[in-house]
C-alpha positions as CSV (number, residue, x, y, z in Angstrom):
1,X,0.0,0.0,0.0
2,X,3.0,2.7,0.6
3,X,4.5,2.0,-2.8
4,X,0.5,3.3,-3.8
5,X,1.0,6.6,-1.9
6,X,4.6,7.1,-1.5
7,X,4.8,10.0,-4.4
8,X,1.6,11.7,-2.9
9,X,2.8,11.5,0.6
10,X,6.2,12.4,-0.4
11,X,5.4,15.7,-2.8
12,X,3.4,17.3,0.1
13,X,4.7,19.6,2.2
14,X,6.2,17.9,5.5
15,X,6.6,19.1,9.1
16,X,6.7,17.3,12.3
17,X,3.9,16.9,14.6
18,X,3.6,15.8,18.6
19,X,6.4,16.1,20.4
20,X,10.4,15.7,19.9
21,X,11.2,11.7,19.7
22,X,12.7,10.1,23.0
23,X,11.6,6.5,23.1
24,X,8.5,7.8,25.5
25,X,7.0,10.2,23.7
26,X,3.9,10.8,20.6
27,X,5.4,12.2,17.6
28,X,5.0,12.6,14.0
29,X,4.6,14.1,10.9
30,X,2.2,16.1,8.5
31,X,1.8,15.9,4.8
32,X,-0.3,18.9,3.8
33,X,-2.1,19.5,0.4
34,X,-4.7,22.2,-0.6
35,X,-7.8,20.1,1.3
36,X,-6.1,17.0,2.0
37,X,-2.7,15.6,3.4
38,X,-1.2,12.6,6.0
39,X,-0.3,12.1,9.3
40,X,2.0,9.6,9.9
41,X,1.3,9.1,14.1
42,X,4.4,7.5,15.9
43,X,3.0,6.0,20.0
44,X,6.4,5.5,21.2
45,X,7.0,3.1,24.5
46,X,4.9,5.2,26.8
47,X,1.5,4.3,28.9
48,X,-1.2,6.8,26.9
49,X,-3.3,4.7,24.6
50,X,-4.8,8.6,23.1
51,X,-2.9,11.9,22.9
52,X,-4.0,15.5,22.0
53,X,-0.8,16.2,18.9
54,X,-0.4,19.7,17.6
55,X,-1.1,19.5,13.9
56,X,-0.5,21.8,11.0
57,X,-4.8,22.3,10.9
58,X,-6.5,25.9,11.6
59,X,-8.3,26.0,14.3
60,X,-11.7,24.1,14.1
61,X,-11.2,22.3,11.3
62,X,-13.1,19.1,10.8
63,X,-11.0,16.4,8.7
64,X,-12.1,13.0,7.8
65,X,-8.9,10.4,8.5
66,X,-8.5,7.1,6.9
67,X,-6.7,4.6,7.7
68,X,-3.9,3.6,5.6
69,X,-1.2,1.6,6.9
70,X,-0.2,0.5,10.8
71,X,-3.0,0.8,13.4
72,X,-6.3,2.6,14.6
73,X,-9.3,2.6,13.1
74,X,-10.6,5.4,10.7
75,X,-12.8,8.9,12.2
76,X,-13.6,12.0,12.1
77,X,-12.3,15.0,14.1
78,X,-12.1,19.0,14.6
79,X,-8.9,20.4,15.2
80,X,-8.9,22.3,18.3
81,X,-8.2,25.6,19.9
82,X,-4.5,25.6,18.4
83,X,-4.9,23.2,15.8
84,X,-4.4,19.8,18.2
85,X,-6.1,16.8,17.0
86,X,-6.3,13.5,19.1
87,X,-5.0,9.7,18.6
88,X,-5.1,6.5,19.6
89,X,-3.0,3.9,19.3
90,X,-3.8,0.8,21.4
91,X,-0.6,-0.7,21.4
92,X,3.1,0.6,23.0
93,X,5.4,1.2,20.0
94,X,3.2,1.4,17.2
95,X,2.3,3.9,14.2
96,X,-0.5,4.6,12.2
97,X,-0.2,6.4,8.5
98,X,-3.8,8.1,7.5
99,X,-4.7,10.2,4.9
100,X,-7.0,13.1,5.6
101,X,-9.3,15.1,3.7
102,X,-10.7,18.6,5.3
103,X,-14.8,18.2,5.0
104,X,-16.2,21.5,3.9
């Protein structure tokens, strides 16, 4: 499925999401488009099966994610405040790649 996506994912413009990678920690990163894009979600070894991650999103922002590769399950959210979105991951150590599209 990456080979499917890799050029998409890869000609968007990146930035890091979550916080800075220690082995404990929720980090990431942000493909954006005009009205779509990808987070690729990275739940290092750490006890929190959900966490809040800064995004790239405006504020209030609804997105539709779906599930790509890795874990998770596919939804809907609204980017917050400062454009946080939540995750979960159920499992230590795991990732999830989705694609998300902004619904008008």
């Amino acid at each position: 499925m990456y080979k499917e996506i890799q050029y998409d994912l890869h000609s968007g413009v990146i930035f890091p999401i979550g916080y800075i990678p220690s082995g404990k920690s929720w980090t990431g990163f942000q493909s954006i488009y005009d009205g779509y894009g990808y987070f690729l979600i990275l739940r290092e070894n750490n006890k929190n099966k959900s966490k809040q991650l800064h995004t790239w999103l405006k504020p209030g922002t609804d997105i539709k994610l779906e599930k790509i590769l890795g874990e998770g399950d596919n939804f809907q959210a609204k980017a917050g405040e400062e454009g946080q979105t939540s995750f979960t991951l159920e499992a230590e150590n795991s990732y999830s790649l989705y694609k998300y599209k902004i619904v008008q």
